[in-house]
C-alpha positions in Angstrom: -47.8 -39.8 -84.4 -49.5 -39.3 -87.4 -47.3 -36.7 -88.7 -43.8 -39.2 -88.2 -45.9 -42.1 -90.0 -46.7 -40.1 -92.9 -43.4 -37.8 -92.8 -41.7 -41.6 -93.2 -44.1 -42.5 -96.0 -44.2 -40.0 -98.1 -40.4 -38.5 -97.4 -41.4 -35.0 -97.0 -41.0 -33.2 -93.7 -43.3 -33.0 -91.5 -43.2 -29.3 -91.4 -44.1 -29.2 -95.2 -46.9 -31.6 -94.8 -48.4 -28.9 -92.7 -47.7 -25.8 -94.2 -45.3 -24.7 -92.1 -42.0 -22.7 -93.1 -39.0 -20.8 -91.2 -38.1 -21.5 -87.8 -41.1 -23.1 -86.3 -40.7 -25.8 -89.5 -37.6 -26.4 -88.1 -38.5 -27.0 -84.0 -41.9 -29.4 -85.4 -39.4 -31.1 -87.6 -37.5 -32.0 -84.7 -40.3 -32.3 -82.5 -42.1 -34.6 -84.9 -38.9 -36.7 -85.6 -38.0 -37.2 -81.8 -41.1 -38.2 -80.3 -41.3 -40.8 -83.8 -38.4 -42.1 -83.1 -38.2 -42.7 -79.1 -41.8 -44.1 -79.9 -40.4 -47.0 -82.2 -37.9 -47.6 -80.1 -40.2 -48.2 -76.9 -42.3 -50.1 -79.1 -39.2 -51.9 -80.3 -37.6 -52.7 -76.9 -40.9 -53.9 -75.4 -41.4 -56.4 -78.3 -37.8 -57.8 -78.5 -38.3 -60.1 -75.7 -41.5 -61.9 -76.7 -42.4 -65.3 -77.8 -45.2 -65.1 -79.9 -46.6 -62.5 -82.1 -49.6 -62.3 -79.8 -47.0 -61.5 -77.1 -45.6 -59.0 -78.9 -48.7 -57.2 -79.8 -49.9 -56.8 -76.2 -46.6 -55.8 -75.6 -46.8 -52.9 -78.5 -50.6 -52.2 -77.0 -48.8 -51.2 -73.7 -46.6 -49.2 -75.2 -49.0 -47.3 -77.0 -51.8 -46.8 -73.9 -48.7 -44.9 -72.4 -47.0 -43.3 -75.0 -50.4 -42.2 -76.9 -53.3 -42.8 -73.8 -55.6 -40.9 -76.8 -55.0 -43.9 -79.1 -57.9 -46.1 -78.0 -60.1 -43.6 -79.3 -59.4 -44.2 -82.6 -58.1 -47.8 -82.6 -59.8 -50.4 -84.2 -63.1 -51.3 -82.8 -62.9 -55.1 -84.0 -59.7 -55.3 -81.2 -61.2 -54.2 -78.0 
């Protein structure tokens, strides 16, 4: 995930962020894009519905647990 967030950021592809060129730039591009993408819109889909921010920030939580189940790890410690 980190690579999409700072692909979209910065507006470099992911596959020069990391050095990589030739055909394997190409399949992490994609890789990288895809998984971005379908991410935000699971995140997207499960907030759409919610009332309150607090709502849709659980509901964003849930995404993330099990899109990313490694993400708790580094979350924000103030939050759990």
């Amino acid at each position: 995930m980190q690579a999409y967030t700072m692909m979209k950021a910065t507006h470099t592809r992911p596959s020069t962020l990391m050095g990589i060129y030739g055909l394997v730039a190409y399949a992490v591009d994609r890789a990288v894009v895809h998984f971005g993408t379908s991410y935000e819109a699971a995140i997207h889909e499960a907030t759409a519905g919610a009332k309150t921010r607090e709502a849709a920030e659980k509901a964003a939580a849930r995404v993330t647990r099990r899109w990313l189940p490694s993400a708790r790890e580094y979350s924000d410690p103030s939050r759990r």
